[in-house]
VOMI-212265 format. One record per residue (C-alpha): residue in three letters; x, y, z. Coordinates in steps of 0.1 Angstrom, whole numbers, plus 5000, padded with zeros to 4 digits. Example, Ala and Ser with C-alpha at 12.3 -4.5 7.8 and 13.67 -1.06 7.14 Angstrom:
BEGIN
ALA512349555078/SER513749895071/
This chain:
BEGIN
UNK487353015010/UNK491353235014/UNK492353155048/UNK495453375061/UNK498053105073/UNK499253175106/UNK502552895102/UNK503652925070/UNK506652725072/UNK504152425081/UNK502052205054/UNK498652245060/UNK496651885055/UNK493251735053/UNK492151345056/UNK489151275033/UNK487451015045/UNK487350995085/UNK485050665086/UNK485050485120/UNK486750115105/UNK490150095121/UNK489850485123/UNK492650525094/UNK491450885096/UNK492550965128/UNK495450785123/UNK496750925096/UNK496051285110/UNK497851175143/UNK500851085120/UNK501051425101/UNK501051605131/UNK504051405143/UNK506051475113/UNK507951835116/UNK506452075094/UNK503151915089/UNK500352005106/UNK496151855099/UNK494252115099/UNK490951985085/UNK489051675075/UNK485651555051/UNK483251275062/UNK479951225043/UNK478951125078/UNK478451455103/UNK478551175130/UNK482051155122/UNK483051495116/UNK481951545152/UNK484151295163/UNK486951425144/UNK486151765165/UNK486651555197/UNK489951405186/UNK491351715174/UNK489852025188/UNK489952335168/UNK489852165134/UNK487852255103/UNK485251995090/UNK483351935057/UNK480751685046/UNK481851725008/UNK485251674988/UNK483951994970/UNK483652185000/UNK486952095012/UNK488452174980/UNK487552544981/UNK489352575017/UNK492352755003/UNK494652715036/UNK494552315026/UNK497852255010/UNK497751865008/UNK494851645009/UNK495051295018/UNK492351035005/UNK491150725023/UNK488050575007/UNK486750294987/UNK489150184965/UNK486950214936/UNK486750614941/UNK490350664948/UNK490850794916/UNK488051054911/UNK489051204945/UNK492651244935/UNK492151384901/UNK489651624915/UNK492351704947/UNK495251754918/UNK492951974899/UNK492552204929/UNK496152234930/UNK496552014960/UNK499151754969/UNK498151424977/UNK498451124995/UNK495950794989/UNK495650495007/UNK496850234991/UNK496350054967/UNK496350364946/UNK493150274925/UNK491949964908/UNK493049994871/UNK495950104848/UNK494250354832/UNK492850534866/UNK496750534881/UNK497750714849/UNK494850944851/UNK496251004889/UNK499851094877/UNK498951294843/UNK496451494869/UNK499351574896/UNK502151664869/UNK499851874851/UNK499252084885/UNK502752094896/UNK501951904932/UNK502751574947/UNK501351254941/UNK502350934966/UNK500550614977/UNK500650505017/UNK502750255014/UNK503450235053/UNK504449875058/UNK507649965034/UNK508550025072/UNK507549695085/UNK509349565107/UNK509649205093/UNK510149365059/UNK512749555067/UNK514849275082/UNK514449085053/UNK515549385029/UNK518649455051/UNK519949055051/UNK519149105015/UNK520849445006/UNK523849285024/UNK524448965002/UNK523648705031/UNK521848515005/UNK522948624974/UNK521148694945/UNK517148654950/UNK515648404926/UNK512348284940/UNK509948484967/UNK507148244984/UNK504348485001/UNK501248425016/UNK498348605039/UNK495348515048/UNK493648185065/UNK490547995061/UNK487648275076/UNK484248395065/UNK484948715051/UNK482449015065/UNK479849145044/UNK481249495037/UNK482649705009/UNK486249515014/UNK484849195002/UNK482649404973/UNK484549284944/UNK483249614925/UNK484149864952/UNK487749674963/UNK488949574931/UNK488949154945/UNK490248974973/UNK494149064965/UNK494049424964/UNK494049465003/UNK497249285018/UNK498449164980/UNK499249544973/UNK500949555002/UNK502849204991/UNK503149284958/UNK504749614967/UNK507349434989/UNK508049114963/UNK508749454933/UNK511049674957/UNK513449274967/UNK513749184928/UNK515449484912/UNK514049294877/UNK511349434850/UNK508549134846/UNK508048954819/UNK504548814826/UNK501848714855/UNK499848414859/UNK496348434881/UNK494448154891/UNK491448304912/UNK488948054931/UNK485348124941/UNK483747844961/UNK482347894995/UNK482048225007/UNK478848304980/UNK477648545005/UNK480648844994/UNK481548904956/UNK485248914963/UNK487248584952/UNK487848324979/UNK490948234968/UNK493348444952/UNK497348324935/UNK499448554915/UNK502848384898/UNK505648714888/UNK507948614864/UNK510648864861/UNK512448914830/UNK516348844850/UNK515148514854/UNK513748534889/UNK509748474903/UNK507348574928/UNK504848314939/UNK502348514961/UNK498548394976/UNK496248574994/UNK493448365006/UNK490048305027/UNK490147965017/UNK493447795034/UNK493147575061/UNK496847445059/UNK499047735071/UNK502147835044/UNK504548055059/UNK504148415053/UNK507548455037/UNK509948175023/UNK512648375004/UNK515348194982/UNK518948284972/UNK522148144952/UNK523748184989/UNK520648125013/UNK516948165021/UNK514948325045/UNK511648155063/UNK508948355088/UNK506648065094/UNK505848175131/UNK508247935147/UNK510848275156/UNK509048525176/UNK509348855160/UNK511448735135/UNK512548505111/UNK515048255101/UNK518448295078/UNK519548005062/UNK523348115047/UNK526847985041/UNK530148205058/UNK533348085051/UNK532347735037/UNK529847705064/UNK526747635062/UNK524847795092/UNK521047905102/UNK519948145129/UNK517148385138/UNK516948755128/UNK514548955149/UNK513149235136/UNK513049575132/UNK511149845147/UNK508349905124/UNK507650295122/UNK505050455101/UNK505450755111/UNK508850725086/UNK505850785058/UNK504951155069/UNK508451255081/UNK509951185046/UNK507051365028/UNK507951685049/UNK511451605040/UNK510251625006/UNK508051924999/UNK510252095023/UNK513952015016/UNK513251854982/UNK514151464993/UNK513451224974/UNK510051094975/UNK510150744991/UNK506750614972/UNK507150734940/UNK503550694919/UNK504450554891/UNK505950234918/UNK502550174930/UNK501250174897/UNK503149944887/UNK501149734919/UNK498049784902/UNK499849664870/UNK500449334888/UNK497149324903/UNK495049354867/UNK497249164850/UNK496648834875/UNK493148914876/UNK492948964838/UNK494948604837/UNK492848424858/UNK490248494832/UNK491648414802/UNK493848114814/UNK497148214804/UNK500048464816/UNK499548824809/UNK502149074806/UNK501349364826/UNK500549694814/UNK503749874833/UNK506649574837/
């Protein structure tokens, strides 16, 4: 299907996948359209019952029931994929192959081999490839990366992270091991992501030790705790749990100078723990403004303007490097070294 473009100057997008949990479709249309030069013009649902919605929350925009449908809509510049992690791949080869750029929810895919399939596929046809990072605009995270970038507590050595509580997990495709990739590839790509951009450090290895004890009614691990070592020296202690009755703060950050704690006790922030002048002194740090929008602005900025891509793919392979390589550990019982350090 050759559509005639009426805006030229503006990218021309589709969401794949416009499902009705936490309507991540409509959001990420609503977030193209706010970025200048962007514009969603269509979207794909296996489900007509949400293609018609889409219709309601965006009048005047094409729909499709198939990817392969979709594909052959010639107007569609850049296609963004929000599925099943286990189909992430596919979808993006087969978008790359069409000549399409492309955005996937994160994380990008659930092997090494699949992200590599993802970038050879978008090199090969001359487009973009990027993973939705978003909470690299986080408001907490930000904070943290700002006292960090300015030396108030020197050089990072050790990162303590943790999400998750003790909760029966629901019986859907996020807690189907096979379909999600486990229990750490929801919030621990967004962790792991975080914990990779504060240690400027290659890894030397990864310890997993995964736990499966209660919730028999899911396939995804109860309990999941991933150990970076980085090759400078430093490590990254992260758990991601449905198993965890006794709270652990959600950050605890240490530094030759300082340390950084978010265990709830600051509202909206966190506490610094640093030394100025010979004085040792703690105080709270609120946070930023978190603003996801940030994602879609700097894509425009780079297709248009040629700015540097903020989410580069081979970064969030390098996630899914962590990710298989605890996993993988857990397994064998003894520290892996990733597949991309």
């Amino acid at each position: 299907m050759v559509r005639k473009s009426v805006k030229p100057e503006v990218i021309r997008c589709a969401v794949i996948g416009y499902g009705g949990a936490f309507n991540m479709g409509k959001g990420h249309a609503n977030w193209i359209n706010a970025a200048p030069g962007m514009e969603t013009v269509a979207a794909c649902d296996l489900d007509p019952v949400r293609m018609e919605a889409a219709k309601v929350d965006f009048p005047g925009i094409r729909t499709y029931t198939s990817v392969d449908a979709l594909l052959k809509d010639d107007e569609v510049e850049l296609c963004v994929v929000i599925l099943p992690h286990n189909v992430h791949s596919e979808v993006a080869v087969k978008c790359s192959n069409a000549g399409k750029h492309v955005v996937v929810e994160k994380p990008m895919c659930i092997t090494t081999t699949q992200a590599t399939a993802m970038i050879e596929a978008a090199k090969k046809a001359g487009k973009m490839l990027t993973i939705f990072h978003n909470r690299r605009q986080d408001g907490d995270y930000l904070a943290i990366k700002e006292v960090i970038n300015k030396g108030m507590i020197g050089e990072v050595f050790q990162i303590e992270a943790c999400g998750g509580g003790y909760d029966r997990p629901g019986a859907w495709w996020r807690s189907n091991k096979e379909i999600s990739g486990g229990a750490m590839y929801d919030w621990g790509a967004h962790f792991i992501d975080w914990m990779l951009n504060l240690i400027p450090s290659e890894i030397e290895n990864v310890t997993g030790f995964f736990q499966k004890k209660v919730w028999h009614h899911v396939t995804n691990e109860d309990h999941t705790h991933a150990i970076i070592r980085f090759k400078n020296g430093a490590s990254a202690d992260l758990q991601i749990s449905s198993l965890a009755r006794a709270p652990k703060p959600r950050w605890r950050i240490l530094g030759t100078k300082g340390g950084i704690l978010e265990d709830g006790s600051v509202k909206n922030g966190f506490r610094l723990y640093t030394e100025v002048d010979g004085v040792v002194i703690s105080g709270e740090v609120r946070n930023k403004d978190t603003d996801w929008a940030a994602y879609y602005r700097n894509i425009s900025e780079h297709l248009h303007k040629g700015a540097d891509l903020d989410v580069k793919p081979e970064e969030a392979r390098r996630v899914i490097a962590v990710l298989e390589a605890a996993g993988k550990s857990a397994k064998s019982g003894i520290s892996e070294k990733p597949a991309y350090p």
